[in-house]
C-alpha positions as CSV (number, residue, x, y, z in Angstrom):
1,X,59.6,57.4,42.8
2,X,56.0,57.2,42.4
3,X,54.0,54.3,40.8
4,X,50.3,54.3,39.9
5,X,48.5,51.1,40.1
6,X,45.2,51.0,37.7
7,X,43.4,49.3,40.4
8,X,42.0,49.8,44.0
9,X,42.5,45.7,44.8
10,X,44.6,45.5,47.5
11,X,45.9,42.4,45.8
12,X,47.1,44.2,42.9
13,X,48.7,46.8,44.7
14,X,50.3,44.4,46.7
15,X,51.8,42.5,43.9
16,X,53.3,45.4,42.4
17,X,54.6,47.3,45.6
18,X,56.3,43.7,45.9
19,X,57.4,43.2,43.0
20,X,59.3,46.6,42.8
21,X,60.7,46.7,46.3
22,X,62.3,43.6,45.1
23,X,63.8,44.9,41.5
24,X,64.7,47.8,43.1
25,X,65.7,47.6,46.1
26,X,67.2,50.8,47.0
27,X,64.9,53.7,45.6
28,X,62.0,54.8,47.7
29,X,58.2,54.4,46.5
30,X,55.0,56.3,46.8
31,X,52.3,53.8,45.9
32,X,49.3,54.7,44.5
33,X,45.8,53.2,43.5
34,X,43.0,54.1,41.2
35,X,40.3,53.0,39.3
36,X,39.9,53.0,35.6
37,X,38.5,50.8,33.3
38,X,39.7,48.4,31.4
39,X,37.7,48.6,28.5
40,X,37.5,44.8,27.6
41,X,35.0,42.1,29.0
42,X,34.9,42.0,32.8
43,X,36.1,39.0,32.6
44,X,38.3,38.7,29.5
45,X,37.7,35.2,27.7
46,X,41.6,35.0,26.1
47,X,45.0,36.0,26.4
48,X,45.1,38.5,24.1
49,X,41.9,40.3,25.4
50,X,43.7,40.1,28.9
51,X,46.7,41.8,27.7
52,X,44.4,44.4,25.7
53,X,42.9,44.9,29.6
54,X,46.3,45.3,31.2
55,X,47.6,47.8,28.5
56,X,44.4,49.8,28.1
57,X,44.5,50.0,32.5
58,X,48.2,51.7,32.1
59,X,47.2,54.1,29.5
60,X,43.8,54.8,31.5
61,X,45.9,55.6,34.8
62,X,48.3,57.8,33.3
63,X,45.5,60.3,32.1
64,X,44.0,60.2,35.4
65,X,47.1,60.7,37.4
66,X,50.1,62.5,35.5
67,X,53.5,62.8,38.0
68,X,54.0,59.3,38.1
69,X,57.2,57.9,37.2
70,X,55.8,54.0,36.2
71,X,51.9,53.0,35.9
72,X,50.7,49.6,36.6
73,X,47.9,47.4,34.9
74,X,46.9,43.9,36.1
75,X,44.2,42.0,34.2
76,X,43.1,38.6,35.2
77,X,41.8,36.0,31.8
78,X,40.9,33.4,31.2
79,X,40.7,31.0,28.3
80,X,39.3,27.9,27.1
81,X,41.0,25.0,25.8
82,X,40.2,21.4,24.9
83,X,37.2,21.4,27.5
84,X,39.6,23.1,30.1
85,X,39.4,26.4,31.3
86,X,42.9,28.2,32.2
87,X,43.3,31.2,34.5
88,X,46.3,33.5,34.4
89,X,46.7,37.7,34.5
90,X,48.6,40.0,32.5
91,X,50.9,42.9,33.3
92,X,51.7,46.1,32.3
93,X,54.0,48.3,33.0
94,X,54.8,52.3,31.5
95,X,56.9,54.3,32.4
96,X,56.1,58.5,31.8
97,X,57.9,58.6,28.8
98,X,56.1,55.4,27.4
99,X,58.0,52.7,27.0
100,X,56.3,49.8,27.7
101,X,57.1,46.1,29.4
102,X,54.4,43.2,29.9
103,X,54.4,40.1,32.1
104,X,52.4,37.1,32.2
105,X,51.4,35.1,35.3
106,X,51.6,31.2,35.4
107,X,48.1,29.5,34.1
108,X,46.2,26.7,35.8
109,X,43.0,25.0,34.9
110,X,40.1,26.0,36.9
111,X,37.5,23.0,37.7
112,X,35.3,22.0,35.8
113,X,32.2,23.6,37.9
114,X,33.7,27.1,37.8
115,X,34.5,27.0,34.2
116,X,30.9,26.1,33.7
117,X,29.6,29.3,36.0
118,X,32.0,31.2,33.6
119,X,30.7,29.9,30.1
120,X,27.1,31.1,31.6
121,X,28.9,34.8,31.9
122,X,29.6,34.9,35.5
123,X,33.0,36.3,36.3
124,X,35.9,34.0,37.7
125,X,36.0,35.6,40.8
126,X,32.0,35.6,41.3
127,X,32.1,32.0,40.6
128,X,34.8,30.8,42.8
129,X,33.1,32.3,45.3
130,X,29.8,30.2,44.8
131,X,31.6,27.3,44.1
132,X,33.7,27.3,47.5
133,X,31.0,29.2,49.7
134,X,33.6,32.3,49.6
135,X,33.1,36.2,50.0
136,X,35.0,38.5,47.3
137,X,38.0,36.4,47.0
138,X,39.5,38.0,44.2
139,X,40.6,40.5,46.7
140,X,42.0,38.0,49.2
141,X,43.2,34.7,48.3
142,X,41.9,34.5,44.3
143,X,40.9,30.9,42.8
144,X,45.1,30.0,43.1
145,X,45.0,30.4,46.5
146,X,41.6,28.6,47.0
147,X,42.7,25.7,44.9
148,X,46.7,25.1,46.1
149,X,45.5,25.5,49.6
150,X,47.1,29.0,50.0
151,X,50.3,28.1,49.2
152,X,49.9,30.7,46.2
153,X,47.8,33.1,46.7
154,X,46.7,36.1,44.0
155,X,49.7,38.4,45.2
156,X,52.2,35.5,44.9
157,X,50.7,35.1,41.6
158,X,51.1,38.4,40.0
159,X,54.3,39.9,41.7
160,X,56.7,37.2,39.3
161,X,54.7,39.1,35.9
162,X,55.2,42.6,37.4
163,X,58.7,41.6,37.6
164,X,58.7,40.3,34.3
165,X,56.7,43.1,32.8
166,X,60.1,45.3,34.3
167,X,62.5,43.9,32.4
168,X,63.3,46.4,29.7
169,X,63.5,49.0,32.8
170,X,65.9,46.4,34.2
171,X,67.9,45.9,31.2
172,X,67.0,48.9,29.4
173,X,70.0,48.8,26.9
174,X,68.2,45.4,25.8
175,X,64.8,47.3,24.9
């Protein structure tokens, strides 16, 4: 079986390869990355222009790349709330004939100095990494992992909402 992931972050891919070895277990994959836009903000400001990312990545990859039995789009957000900025990513997953399931990630509230570096347009990942003195750790750790002291990291992040973003492939008399 062969899945496209609309990304070349080895986090990403990661996540996903993860997350369908584990839901299902028995078939063999082919994983592939590729870059497409997302056409939304580069750093998308709310949930729904997350989503919008994660969706418009899925349909993106499956014009670039057309033998692919499911494509993959992640798309990191954030939003602000009562003076407190929450980071989670959205997941989508189509299959070739395109039906379509989405997953969210768990939020958390970034501090307070890297949701002021992101009100003054700098991306989330840019920003954690002059915040904690980092180098492009949106393709290692991510702010999660930064912040619970690795204990989650991006991957672990993301892999739960590509399993979630499975589920009427899963239970596909439910969908």
């Amino acid at each position: 079986m062969k899945i496209v992931i609309a990304s070349k972050n080895p986090v990403k891919i990661n996540a996903t390869k993860e997350a369908f070895l584990k839901v299902f277990s028995s078939t063999a994959f082919e994983f592939e990355g590729v870059s497409v836009p997302s056409d939304v903000s580069d750093q998308p400001m709310s949930s729904a222009e997350a989503l919008k990312g994660a969706i418009n990545r899925t349909e993106k990859s499956s014009t670039e790349i057309l033998d692919a039995d499911y494509y993959v789009g992640l798309e990191g957000g954030v939003e602000d709330c009562d003076g407190k900025m929450y980071s989670f990513a959205w997941v989508a997953v189509r299959d070739n004939h395109g039906k379509m399931g989405t997953g969210k990630t768990g939020e958390f509230v970034l501090p307070p100095k890297v949701r002021e570096l992101i009100l003054n347009g700098i991306e989330l990942g840019n920003a954690d990494d002059i915040v904690f003195g980092k180098s492009n750790s949106k393709q290692t750790n991510g702010a999660i992992g930064i912040l619970t002291n690795d204990i989650i990291d991006r991957a672990a992040l993301y892999t739960p909402a590509v399993i979630f973003a499975l589920i009427p492939f899963v239970k596909p008399e439910l969908y």
